[in-house]
N, CA, C and O atoms as a GROMACS GRO file, in nm:
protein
  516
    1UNK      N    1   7.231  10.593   9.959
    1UNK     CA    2   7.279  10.520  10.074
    1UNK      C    3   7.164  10.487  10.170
    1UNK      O    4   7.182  10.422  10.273
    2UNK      N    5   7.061  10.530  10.135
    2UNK     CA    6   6.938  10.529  10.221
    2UNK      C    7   6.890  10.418  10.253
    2UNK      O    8   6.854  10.393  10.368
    3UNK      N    9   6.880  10.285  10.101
    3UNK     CA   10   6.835  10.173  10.127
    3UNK      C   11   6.939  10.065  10.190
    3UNK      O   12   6.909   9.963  10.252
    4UNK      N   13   7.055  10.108  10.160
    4UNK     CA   14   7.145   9.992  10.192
    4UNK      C   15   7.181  10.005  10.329
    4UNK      O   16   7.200   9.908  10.402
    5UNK      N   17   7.190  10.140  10.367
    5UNK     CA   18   7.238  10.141  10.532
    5UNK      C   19   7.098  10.091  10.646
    5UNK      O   20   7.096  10.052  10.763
    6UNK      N   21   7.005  10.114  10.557
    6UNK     CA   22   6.896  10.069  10.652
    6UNK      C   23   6.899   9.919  10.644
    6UNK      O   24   6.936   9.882  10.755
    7UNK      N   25   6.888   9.867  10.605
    7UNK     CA   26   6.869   9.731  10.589
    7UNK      C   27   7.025   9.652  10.666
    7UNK      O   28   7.008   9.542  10.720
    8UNK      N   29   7.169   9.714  10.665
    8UNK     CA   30   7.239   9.679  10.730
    8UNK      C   31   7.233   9.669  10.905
    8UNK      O   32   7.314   9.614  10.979
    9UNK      N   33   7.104   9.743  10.942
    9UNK     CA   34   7.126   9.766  11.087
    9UNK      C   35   7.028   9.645  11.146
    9UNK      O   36   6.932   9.602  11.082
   10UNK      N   37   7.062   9.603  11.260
   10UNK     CA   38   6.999   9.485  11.312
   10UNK      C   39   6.910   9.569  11.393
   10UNK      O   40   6.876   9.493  11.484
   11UNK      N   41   6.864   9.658  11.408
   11UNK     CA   42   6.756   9.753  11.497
   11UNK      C   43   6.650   9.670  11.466
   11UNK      O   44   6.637   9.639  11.347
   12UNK      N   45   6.557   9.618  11.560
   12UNK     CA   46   6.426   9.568  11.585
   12UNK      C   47   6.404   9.428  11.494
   12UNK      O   48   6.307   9.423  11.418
   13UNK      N   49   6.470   9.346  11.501
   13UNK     CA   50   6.497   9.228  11.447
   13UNK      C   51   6.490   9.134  11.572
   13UNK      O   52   6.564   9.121  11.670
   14UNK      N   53   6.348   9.060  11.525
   14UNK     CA   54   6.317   8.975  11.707
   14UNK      C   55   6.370   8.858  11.708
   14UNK      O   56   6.364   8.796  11.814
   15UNK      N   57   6.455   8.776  11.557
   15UNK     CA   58   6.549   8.670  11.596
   15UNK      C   59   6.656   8.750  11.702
   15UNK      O   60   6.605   8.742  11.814
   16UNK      N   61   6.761   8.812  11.708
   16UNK     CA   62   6.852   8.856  11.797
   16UNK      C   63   6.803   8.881  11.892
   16UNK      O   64   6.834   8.803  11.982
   17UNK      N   65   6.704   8.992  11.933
   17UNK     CA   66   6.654   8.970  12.088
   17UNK      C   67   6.602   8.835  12.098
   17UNK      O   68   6.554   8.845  12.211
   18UNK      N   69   6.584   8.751  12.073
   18UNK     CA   70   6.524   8.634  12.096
   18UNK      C   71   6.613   8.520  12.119
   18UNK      O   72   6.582   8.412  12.168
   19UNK      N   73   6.716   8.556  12.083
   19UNK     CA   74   6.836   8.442  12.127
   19UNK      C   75   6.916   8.531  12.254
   19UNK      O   76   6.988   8.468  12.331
   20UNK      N   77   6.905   8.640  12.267
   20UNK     CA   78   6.993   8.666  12.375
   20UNK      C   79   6.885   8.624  12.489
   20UNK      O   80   6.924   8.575  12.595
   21UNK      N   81   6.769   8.643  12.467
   21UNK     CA   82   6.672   8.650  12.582
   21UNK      C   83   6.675   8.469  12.656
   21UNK      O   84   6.648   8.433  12.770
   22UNK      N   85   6.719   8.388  12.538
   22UNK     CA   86   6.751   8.245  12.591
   22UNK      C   87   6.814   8.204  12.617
   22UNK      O   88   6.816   8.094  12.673
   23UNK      N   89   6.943   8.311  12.574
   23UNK     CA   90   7.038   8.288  12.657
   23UNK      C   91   7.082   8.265  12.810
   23UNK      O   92   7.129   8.186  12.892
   24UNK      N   93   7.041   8.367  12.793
   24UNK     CA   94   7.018   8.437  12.955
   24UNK      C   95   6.885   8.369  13.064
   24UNK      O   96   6.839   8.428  13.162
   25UNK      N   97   6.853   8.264  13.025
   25UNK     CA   98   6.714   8.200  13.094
   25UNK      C   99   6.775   8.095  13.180
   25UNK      O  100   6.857   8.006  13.158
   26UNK      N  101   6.705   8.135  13.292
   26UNK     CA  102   6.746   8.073  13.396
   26UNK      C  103   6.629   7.988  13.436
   26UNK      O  104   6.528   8.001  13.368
   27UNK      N  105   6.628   7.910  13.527
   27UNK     CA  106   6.495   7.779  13.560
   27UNK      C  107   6.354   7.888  13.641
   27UNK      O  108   6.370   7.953  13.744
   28UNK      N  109   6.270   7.885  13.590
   28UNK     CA  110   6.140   7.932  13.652
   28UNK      C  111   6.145   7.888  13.826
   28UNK      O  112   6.196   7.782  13.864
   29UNK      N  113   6.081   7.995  13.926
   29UNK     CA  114   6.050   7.997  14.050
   29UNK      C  115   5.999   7.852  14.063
   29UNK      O  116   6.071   7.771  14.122
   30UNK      N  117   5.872   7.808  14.008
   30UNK     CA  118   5.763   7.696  14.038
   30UNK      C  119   5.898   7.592  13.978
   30UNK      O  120   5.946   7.532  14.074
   31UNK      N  121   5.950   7.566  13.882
   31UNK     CA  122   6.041   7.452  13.929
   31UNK      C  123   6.151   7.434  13.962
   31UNK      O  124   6.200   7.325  13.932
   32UNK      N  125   6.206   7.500  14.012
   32UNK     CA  126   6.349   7.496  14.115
   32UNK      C  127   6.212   7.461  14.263
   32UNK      O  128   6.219   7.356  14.326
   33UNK      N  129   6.129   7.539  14.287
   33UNK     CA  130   6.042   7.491  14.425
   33UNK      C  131   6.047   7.358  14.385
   33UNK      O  132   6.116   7.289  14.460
   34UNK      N  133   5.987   7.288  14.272
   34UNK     CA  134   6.011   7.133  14.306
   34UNK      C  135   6.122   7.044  14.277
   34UNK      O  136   6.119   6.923  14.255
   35UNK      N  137   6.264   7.162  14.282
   35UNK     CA  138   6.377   7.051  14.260
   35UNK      C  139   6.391   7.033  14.408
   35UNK      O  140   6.449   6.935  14.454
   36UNK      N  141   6.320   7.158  14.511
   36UNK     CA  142   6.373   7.144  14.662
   36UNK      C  143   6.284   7.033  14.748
   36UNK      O  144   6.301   6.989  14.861
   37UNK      N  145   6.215   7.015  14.679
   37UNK     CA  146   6.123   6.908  14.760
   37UNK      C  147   6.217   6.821  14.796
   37UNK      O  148   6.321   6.819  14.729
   38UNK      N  149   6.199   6.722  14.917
   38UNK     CA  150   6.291   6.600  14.974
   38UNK      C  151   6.326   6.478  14.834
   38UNK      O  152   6.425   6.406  14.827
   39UNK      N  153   6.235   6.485  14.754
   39UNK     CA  154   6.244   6.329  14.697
   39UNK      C  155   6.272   6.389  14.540
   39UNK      O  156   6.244   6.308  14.451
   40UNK      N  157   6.316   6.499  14.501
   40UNK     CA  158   6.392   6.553  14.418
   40UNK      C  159   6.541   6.604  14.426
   40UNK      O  160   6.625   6.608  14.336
   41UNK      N  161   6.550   6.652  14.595
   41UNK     CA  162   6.687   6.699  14.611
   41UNK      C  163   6.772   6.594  14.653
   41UNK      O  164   6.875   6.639  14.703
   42UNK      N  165   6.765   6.490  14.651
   42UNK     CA  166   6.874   6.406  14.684
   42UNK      C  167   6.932   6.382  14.538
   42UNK      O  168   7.045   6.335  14.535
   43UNK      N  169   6.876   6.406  14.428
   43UNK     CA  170   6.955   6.404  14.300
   43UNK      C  171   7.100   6.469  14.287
   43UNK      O  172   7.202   6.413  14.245
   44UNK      N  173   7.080   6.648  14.351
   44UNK     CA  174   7.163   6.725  14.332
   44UNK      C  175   7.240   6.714  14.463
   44UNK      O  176   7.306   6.817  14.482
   45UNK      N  177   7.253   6.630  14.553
   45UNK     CA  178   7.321   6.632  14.650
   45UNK      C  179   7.502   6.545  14.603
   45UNK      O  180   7.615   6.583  14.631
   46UNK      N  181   7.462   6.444  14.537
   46UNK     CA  182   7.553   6.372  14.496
   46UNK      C  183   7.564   6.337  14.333
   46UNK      O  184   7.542   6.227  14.282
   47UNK      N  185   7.597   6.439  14.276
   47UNK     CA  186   7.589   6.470  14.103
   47UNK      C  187   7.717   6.346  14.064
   47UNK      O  188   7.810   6.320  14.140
   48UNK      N  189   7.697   6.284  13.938
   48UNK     CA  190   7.808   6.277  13.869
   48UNK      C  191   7.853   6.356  13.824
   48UNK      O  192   7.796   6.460  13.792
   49UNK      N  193   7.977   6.328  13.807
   49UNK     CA  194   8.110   6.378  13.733
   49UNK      C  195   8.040   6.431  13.560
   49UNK      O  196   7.973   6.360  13.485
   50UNK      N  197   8.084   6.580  13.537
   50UNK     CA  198   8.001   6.626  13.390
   50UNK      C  199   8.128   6.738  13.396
   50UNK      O  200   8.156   6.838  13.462
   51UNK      N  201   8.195   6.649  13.272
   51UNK     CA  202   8.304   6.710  13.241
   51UNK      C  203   8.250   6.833  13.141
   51UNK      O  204   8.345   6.865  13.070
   52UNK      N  205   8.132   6.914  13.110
   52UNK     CA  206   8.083   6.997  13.013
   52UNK      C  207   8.018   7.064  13.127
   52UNK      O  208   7.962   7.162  13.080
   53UNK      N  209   8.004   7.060  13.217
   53UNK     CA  210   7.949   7.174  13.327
   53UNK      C  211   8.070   7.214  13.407
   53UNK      O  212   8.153   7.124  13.420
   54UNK      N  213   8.100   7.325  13.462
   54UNK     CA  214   8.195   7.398  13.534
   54UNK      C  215   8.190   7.352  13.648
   54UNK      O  216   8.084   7.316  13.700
   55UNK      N  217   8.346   7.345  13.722
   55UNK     CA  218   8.338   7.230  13.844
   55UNK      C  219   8.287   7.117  13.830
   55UNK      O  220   8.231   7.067  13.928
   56UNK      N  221   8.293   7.018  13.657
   56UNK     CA  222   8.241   6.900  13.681
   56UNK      C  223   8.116   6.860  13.722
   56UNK      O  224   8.076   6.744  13.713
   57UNK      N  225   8.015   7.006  13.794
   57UNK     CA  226   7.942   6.936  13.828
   57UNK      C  227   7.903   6.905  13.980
   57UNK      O  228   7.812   6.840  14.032
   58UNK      N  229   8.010   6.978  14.030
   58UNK     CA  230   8.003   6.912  14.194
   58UNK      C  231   7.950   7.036  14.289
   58UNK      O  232   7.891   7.020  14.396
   59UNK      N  233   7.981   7.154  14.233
   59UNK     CA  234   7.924   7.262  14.292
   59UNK      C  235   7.767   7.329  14.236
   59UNK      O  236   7.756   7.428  14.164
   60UNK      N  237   7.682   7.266  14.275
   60UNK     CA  238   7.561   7.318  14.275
   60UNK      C  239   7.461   7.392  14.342
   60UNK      O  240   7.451   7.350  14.458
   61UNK      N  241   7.388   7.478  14.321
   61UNK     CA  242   7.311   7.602  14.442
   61UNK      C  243   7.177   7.547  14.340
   61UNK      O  244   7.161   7.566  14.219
   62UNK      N  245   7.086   7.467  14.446
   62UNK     CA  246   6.967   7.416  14.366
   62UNK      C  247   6.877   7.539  14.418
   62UNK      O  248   6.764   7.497  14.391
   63UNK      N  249   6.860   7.671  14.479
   63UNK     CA  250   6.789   7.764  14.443
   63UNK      C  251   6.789   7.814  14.401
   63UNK      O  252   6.678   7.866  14.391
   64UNK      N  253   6.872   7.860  14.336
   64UNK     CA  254   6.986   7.929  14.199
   64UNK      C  255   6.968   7.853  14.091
   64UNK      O  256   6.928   7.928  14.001
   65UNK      N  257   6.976   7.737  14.051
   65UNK     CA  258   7.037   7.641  13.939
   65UNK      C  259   7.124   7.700  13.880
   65UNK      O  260   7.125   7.746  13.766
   66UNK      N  261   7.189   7.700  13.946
   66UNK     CA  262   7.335   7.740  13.916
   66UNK      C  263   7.450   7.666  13.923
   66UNK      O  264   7.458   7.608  14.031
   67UNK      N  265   7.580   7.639  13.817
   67UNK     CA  266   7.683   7.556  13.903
   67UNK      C  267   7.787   7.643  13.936
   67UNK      O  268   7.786   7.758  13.894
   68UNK      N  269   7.877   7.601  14.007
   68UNK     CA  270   7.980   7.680  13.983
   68UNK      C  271   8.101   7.611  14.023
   68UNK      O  272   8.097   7.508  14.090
   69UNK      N  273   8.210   7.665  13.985
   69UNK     CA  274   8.329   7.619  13.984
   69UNK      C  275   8.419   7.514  14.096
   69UNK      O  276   8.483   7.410  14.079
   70UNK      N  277   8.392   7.591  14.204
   70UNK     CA  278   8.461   7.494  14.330
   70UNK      C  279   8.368   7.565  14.482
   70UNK      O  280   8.271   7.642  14.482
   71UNK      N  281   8.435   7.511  14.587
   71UNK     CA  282   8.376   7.556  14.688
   71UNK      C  283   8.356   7.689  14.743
   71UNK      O  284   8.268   7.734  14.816
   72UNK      N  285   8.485   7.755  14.678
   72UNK     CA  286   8.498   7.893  14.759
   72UNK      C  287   8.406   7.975  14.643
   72UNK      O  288   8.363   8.082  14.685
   73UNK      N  289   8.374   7.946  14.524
   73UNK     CA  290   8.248   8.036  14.476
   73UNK      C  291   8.147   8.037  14.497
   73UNK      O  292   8.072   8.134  14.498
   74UNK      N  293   8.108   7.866  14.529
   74UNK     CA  294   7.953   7.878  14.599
   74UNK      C  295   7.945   7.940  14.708
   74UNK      O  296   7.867   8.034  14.723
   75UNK      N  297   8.033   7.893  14.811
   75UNK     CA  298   7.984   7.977  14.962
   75UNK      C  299   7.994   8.132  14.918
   75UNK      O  300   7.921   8.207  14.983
   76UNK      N  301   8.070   8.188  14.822
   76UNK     CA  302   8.068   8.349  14.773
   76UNK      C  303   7.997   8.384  14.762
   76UNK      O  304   7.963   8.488  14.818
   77UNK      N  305   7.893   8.284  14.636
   77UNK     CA  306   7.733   8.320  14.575
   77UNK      C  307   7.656   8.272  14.678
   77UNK      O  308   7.546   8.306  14.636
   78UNK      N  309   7.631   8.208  14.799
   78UNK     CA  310   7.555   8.169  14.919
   78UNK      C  311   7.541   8.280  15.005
   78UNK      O  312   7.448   8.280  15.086
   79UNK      N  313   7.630   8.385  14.997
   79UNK     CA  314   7.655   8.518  15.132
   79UNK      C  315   7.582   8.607  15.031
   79UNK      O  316   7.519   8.694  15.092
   80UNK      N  317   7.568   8.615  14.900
   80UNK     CA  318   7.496   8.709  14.792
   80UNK      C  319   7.375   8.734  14.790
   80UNK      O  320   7.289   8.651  14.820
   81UNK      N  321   7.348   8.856  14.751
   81UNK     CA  322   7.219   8.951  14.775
   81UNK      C  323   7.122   8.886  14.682
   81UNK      O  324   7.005   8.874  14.720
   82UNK      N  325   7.169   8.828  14.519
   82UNK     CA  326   7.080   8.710  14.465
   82UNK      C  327   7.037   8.589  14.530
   82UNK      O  328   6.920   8.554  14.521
   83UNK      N  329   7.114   8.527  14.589
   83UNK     CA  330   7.105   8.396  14.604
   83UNK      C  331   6.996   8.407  14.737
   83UNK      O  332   6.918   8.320  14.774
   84UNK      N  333   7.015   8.540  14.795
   84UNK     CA  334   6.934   8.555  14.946
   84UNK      C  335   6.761   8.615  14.871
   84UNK      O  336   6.657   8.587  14.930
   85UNK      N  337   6.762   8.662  14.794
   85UNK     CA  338   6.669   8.696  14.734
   85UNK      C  339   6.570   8.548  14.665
   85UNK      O  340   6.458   8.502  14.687
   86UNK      N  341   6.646   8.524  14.604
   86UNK     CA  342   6.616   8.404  14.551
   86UNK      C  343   6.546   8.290  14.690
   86UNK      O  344   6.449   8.226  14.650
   87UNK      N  345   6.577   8.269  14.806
   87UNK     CA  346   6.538   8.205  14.893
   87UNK      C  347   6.474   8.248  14.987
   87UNK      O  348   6.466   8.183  15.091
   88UNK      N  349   6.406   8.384  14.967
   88UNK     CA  350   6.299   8.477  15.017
   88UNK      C  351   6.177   8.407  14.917
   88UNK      O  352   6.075   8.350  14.956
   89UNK      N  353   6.220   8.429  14.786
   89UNK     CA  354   6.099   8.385  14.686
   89UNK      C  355   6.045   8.254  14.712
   89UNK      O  356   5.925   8.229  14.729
   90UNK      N  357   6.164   8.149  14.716
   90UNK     CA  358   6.110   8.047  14.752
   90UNK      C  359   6.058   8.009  14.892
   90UNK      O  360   6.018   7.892  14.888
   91UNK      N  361   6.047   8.048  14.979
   91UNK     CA  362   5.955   8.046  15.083
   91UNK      C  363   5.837   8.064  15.060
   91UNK      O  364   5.777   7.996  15.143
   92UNK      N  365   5.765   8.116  14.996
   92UNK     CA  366   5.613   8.115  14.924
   92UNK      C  367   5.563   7.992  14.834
   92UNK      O  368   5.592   7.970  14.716
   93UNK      N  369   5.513   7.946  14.887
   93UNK     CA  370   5.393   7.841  14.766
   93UNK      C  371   5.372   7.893  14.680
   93UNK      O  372   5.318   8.003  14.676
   94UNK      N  373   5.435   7.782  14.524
   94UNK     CA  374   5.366   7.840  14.399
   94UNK      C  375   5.250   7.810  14.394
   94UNK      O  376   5.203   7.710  14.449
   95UNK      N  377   5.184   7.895  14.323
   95UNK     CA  378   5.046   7.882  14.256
   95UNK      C  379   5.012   7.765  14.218
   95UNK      O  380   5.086   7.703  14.141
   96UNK      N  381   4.892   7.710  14.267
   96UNK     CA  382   4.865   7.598  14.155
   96UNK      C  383   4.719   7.620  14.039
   96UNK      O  384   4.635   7.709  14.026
   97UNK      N  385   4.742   7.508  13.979
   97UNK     CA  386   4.647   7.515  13.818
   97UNK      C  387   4.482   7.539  13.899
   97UNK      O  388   4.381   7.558  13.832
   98UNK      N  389   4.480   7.534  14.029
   98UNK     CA  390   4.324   7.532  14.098
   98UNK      C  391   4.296   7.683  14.129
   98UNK      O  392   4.181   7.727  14.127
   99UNK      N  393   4.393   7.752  14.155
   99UNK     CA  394   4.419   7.892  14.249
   99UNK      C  395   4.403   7.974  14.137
   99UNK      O  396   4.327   8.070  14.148
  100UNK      N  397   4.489   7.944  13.978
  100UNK     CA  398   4.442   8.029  13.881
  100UNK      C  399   4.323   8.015  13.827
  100UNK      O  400   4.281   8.116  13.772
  101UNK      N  401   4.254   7.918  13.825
  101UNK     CA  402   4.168   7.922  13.711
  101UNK      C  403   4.041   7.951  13.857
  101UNK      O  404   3.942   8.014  13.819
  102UNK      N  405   4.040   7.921  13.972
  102UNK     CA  406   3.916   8.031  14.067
  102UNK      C  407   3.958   8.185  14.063
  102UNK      O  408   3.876   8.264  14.109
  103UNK      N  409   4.084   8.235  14.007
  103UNK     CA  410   4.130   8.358  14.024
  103UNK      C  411   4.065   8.430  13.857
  103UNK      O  412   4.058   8.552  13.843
  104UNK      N  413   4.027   8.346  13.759
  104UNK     CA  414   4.028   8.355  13.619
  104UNK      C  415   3.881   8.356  13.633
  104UNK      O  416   3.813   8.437  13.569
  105UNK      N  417   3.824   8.263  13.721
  105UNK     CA  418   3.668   8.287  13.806
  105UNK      C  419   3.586   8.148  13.682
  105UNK      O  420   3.468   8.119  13.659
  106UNK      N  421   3.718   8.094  13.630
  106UNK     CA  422   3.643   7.949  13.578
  106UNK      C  423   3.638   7.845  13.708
  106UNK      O  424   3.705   7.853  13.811
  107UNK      N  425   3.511   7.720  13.666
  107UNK     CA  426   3.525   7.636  13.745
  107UNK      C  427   3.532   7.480  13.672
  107UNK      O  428   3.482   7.468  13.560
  108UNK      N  429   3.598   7.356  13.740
  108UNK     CA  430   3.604   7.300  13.706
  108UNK      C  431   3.500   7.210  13.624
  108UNK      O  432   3.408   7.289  13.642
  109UNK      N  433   3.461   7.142  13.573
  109UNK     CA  434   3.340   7.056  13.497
  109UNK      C  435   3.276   6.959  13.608
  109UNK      O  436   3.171   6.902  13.581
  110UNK      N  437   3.328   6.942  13.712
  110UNK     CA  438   3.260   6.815  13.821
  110UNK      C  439   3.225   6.907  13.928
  110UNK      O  440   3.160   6.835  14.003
  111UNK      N  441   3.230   7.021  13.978
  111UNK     CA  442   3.202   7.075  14.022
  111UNK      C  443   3.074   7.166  14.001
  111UNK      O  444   3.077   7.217  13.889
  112UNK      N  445   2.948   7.206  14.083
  112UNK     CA  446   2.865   7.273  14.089
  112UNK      C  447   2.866   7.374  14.143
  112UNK      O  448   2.913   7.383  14.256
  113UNK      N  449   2.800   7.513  14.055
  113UNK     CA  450   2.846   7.592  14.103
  113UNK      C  451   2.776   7.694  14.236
  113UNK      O  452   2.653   7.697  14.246
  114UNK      N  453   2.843   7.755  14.312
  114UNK     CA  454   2.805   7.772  14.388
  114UNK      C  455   2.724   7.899  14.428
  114UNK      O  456   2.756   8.012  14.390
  115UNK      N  457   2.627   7.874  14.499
  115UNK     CA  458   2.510   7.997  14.540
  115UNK      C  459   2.535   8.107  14.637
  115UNK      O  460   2.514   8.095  14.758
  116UNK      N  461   2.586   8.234  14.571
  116UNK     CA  462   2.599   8.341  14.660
  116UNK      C  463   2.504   8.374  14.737
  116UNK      O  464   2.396   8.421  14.700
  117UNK      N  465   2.553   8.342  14.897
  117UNK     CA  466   2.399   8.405  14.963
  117UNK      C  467   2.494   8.546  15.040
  117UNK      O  468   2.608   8.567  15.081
  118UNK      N  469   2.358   8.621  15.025
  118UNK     CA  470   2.395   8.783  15.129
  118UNK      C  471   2.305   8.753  15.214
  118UNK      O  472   2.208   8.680  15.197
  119UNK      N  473   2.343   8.821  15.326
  119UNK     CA  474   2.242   8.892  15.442
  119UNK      C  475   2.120   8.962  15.420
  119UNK      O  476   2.026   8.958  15.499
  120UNK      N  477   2.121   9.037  15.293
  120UNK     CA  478   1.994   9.120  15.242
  120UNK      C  479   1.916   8.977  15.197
  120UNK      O  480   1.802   8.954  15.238
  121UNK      N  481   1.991   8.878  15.106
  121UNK     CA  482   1.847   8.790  15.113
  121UNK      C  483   1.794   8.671  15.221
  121UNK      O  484   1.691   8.605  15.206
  122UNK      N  485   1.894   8.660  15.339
  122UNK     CA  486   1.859   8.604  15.406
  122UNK      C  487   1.715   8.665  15.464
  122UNK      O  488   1.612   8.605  15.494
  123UNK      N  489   1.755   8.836  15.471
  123UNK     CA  490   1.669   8.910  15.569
  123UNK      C  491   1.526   8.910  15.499
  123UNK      O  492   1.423   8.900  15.565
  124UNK      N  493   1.525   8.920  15.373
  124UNK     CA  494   1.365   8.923  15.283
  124UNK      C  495   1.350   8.773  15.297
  124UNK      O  496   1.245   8.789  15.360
  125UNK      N  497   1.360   8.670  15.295
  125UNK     CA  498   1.310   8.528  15.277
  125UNK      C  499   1.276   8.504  15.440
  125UNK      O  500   1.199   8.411  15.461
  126UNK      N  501   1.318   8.566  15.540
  126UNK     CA  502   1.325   8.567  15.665
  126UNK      C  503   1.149   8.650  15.685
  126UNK      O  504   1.055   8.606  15.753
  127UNK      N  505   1.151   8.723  15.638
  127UNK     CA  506   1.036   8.845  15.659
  127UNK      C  507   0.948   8.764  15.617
  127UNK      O  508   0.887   8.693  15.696
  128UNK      N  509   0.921   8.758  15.465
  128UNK     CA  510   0.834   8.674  15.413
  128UNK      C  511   0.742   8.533  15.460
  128UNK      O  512   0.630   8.500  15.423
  129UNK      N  513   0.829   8.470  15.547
  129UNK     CA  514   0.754   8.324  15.553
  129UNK      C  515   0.663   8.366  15.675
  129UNK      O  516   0.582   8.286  15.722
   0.00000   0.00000   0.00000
């Protein structure tokens, strides 16, 4: 029974964690920040009618990306310890592609790079002349 019961068990099989994990995926911080920008959020202000989304469609929390059903669930999920969390996060500037790659300590190709000066060599080139 040794070989057959082992092979029946789904233990450590990374298709199944791998579909629940996408399941469950919700929109990244950096772009829900740019669904809130002015000239993105007027999309979700006035949705069509989407008879395959819950509530059609009409109840949306664009810091969340979330829909939900009618009015009295959003304002429910609006008073919520997620949704307040969630709009703590977004008050911070995401990162941009410039901030990581000086943090990674690469520099761009048009750029020259730049000359660390200290005080110790100001003070010897100072002595010297």
């Amino acid at each position: 029974m040794g070989r057959l019961r082992r092979s029946r068990v789904h233990k450590g099989i990374r298709d199944i964690k791998r579909k629940y994990r996408t399941k469950r995926y919700m929109r990244d911080i950096d772009q829900i920040h740019g669904d809130i920008q002015p000239e993105n959020a007027s999309k979700y202000e006035k949705p069509e009618l989407d008879p395959e989304l819950p509530g059609l469609g009409q109840f949306y929390c664009i810091q969340c990306a979330k829909h939900h059903i009618n009015e009295e669930s959003l304002a429910e999920h609006q008073k919520g310890k997620i949704h307040k969390k969630r709009c703590k996060l977004l008050k911070e500037e995401p990162y941009s592609q410039a901030e990581a790659d000086a943090a990674a300590g690469l520099q761009r190709a048009d750029t020259k790079p730049k000359k660390a000066k200290t005080e110790a060599m100001d003070v010897a080139e100072n002595s010297t002349a």
